[in-house]
C-alpha positions in Angstrom: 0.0 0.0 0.0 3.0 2.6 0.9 4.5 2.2 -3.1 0.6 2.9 -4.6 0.3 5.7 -2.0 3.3 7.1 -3.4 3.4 7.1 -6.8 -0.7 5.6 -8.1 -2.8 7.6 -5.8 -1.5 11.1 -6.3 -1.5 10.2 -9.7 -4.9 9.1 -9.8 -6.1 12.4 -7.3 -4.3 14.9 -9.9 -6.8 13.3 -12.9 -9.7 13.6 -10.3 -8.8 16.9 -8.6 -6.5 19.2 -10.5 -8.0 22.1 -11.1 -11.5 21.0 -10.6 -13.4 24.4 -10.5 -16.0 22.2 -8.4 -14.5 21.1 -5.1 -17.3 19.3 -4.2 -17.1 16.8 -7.0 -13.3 16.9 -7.0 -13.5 15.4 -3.5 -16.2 12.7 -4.3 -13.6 12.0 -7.4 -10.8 11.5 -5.2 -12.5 9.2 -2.6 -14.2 7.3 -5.6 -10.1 7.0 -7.2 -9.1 5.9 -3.7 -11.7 3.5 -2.7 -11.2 1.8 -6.5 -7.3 1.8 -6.1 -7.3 0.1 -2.3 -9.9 -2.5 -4.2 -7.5 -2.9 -6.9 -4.4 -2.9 -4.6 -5.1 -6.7 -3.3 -4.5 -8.6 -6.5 -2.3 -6.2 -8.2 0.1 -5.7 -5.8 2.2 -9.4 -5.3 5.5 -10.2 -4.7 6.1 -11.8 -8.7 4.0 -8.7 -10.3 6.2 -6.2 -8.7 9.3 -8.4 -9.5 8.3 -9.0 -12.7 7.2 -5.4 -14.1 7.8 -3.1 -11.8 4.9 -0.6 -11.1 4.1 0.0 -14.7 1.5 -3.4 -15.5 0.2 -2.0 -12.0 -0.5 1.4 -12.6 -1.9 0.4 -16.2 -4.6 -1.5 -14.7 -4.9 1.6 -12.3 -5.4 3.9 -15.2 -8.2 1.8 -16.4 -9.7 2.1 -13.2 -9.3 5.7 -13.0 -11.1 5.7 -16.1 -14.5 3.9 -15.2 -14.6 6.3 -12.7 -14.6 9.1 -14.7 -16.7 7.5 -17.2 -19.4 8.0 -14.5 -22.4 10.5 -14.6 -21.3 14.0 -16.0 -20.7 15.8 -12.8 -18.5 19.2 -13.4 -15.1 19.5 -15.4 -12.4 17.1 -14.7 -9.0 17.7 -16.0 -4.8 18.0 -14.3 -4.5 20.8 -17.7 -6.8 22.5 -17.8 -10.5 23.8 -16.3 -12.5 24.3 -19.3 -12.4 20.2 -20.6 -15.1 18.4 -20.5 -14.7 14.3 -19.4 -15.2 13.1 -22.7 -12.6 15.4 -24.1 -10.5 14.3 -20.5 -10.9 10.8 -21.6 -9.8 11.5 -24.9 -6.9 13.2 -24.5 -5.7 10.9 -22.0 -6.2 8.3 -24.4 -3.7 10.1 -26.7 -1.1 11.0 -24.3 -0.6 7.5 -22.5 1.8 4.9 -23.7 1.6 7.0 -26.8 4.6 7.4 -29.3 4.5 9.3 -32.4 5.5 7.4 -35.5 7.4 9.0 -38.4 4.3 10.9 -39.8 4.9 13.4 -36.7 8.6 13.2 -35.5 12.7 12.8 -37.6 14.6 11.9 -34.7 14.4 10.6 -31.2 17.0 11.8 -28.7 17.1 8.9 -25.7 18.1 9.1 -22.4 19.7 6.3 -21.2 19.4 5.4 -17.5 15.6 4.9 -16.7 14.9 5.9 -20.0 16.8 2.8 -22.4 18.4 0.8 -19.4 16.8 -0.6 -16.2 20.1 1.0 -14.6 19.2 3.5 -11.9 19.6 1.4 -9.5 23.6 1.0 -10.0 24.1 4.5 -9.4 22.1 4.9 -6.2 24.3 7.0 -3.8 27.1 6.7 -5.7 28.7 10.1 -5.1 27.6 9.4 -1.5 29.6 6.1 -1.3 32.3 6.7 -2.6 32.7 9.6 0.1 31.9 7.3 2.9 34.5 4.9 1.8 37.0 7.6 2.2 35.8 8.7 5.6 34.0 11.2 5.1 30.1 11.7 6.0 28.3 13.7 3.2 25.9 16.1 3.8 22.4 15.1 2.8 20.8 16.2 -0.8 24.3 15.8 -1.9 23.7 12.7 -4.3 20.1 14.4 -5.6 22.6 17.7 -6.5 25.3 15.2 -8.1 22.5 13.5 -10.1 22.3 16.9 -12.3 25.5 17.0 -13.2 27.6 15.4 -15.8 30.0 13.1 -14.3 33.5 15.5 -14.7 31.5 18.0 -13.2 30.6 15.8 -10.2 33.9 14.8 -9.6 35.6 18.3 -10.1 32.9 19.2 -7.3 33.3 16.5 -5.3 37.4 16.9 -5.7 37.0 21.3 -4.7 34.3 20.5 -2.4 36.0 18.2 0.3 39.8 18.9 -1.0 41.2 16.0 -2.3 44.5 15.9 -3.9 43.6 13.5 -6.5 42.8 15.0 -10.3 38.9 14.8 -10.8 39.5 11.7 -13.3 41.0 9.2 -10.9 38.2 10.7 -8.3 35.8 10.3 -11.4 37.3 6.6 -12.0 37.2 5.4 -8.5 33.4 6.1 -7.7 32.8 3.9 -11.3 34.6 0.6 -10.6 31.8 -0.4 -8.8 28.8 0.7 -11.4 31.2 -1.1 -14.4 30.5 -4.3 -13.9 26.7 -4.0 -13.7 27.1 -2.4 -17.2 29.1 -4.8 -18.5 27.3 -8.1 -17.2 23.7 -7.5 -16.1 22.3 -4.3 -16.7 18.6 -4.7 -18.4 16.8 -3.1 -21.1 13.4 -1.5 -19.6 10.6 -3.8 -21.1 9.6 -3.2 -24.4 12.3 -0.9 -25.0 14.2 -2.7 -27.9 11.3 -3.8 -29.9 10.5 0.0 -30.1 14.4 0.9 -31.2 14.4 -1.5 -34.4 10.4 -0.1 -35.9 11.4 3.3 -34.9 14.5 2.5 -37.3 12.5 0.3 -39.4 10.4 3.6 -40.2 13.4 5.7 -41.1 13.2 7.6 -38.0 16.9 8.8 -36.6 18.1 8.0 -33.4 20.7 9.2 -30.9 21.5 8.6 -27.3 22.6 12.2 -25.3 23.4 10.7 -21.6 25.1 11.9 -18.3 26.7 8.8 -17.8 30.3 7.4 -19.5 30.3 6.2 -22.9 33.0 3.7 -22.2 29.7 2.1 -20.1 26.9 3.3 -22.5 28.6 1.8 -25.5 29.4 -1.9 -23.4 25.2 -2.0 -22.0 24.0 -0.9 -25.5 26.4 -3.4 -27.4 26.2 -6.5 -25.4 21.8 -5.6 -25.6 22.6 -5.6 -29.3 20.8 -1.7 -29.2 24.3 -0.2 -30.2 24.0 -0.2 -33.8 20.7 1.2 -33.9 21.8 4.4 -32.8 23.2 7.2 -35.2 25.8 7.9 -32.3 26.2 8.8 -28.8 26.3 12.3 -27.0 27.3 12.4 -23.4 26.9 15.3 -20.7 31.1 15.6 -20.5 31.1 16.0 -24.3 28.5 19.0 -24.7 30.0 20.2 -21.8 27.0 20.6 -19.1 24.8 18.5 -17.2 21.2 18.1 -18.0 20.3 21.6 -16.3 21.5 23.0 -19.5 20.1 22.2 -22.9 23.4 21.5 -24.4 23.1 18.4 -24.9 20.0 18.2 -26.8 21.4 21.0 -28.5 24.6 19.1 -29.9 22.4 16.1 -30.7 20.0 18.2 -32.6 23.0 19.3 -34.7 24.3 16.1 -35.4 20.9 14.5 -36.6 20.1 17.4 -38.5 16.4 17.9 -38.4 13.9 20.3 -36.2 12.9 20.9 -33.1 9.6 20.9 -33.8 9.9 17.5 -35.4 12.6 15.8 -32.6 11.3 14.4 -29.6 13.5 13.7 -26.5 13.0 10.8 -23.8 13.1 11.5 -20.4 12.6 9.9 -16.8 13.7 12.9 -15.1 11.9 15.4 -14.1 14.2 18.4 -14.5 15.7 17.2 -17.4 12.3 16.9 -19.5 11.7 20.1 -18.6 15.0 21.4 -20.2 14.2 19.9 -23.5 10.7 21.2 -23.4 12.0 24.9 -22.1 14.2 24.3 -25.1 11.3 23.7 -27.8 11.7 20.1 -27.8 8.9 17.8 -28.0 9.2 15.7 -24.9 8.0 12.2 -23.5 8.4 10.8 -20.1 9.0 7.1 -19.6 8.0 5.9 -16.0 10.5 4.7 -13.9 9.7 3.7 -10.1 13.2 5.7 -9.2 11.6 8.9 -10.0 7.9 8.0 -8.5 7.5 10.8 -6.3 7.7 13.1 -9.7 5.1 11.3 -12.0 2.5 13.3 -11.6 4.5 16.5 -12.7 5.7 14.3 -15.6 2.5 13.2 -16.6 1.1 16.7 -17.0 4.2 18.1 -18.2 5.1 15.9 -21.3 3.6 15.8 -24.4 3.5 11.9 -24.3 3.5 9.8 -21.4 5.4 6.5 -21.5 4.4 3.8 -18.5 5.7 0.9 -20.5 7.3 0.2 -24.1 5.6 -3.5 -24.1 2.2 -1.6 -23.8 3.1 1.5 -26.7 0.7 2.6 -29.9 3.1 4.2 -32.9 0.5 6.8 -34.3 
């Protein structure tokens, strides 16, 4: 119950609530959402399912829920955009935004993220910064790994090296806090579900396709190689070479260069929040995938992206 709480039920309460220029339907909406996600929770929420798919085959069946709820009796204006939608326009455009990907009538290029977004990886960088301090003695401060997250790696470790004074260059600091994450790249790290069937027909259609990532390409190249995913990419643009983490639009900017097309026809992947919203700040069309390390932001995702990924095994190309 604490993971739906989390991540399914605010979810679920933004598509009830948000803006509701009625409060007393938007309350009736959420306790209708809530009542139908605790009676969903029993039988969606085992051991396997969660092993096996993560919260995505979860909160797709919680979607569907949602959506007999709203399918109710008109009752006021429903919508997390906007106040002047009605539920059947709601319903639609939640039908159009949801494991949604345009095809290569409406998009040239798709720049990927990598971890969370291509890989199943996050979880070999959690509190990496933070360990690697710790193994030298040295307690770090908390919020340090969320503000070493934003960064591109050289920047991490030149902050890390200016920060806490260590005589080491920022490259052997930089190649210290990685021997441990290598390996997992190397041997086990998984594609997220669905993820390389949609690869090959985007690049079955013609569509380009480029990989801009914060983390090393010495890595990105071994995960995407031994996955077989390597070849379907045009190339590979990391944080370090533009020159700036993902606070900065670099590099989307560099990317959009290299494939040579428009904004207004390139779409950049995302799981994080801030960096979706420096590709859409920068005219990019943007599309979050779900990933259960960034729960606590899919709300703001969802209502924030033009398309809204919860699986690759479930997406419509149109």
């Amino acid at each position: 119950m604490s993971f739906m709480r989390r991540f399914l039920l605010p979810l679920a309460v933004a598509l009830a609530s948000g803006m509701c220029p009625c409060p007393v339907q938007a309350q009736k909406n959420v306790f209708l959402l809530e009542r139908a996600s605790q009676r969903a929770s029993a039988s969606l929420f085992s051991a396997r399912l969660l092993q096996e798919t993560s919260f995505l085959r979860s909160f797709s069946v919680q979607a569907a829920a949602a959506s007999r709820v709203l399918g109710g009796k008109p009752a006021g204006v429903l919508s997390p955009m906007r106040v002047d939608i009605s539920r059947a326009a709601l319903r639609k455009s939640l039908q159009q935004k949801i494991n949604v990907f345009p095809n290569k009538n409406k998009i040239d290029a798709v720049i990927f993220d990598l971890d969370g977004t291509l890989l199943d990886s996050l979880s070999a960088w959690d509190n990496s910064g933070v360990n690697f301090l710790r193994s030298r003695g040295i307690e770090p401060p908390p919020g340090l790994q969320e503000k070493l997250v934003k960064m591109s790696l050289m920047d991490g470790a030149r902050y890390i090296k200016n920060t806490y004074g260590f005589a080491e260059p920022a490259e052997e600091l930089l190649r210290q806090t990685l021997q441990p994450i290598c390996a997992r790249y190397y041997r086990d790290i998984q594609p997220k579900p669905g993820i390389v069937q949609a690869v090959h027909f985007l690049r079955a259609q013609g569509v380009k396709l480029c990989v801009a990532t914060a983390s090393d390409r010495k890595l990105t190249e071994a995960a995407l190689k031994r996955l077989g995913l390597l070849d379907a990419f045009d190339f590979i643009i990391t944080c370090d070479e533009a020159g700036a983490g993902k606070q900065s639009p670099a590099v989307y900017e560099e990317a959009l260069k290299k494939l040579g097309t428009s904004k207004e026809r390139t779409l950049v992947v995302e799981d994080a929040l801030y960096a979706l919203r420096t590709a859409q700040k920068a005219g990019f069309i943007t599309a979050a995938a779900a990933d259960a390390h960034s729960a606590a932001d899919q709300v703001n995702l969802f209502k924030e992206a033009d398309y809204y990924i919860l699986s690759f095994s479930e997406v419509e190309f149109k």
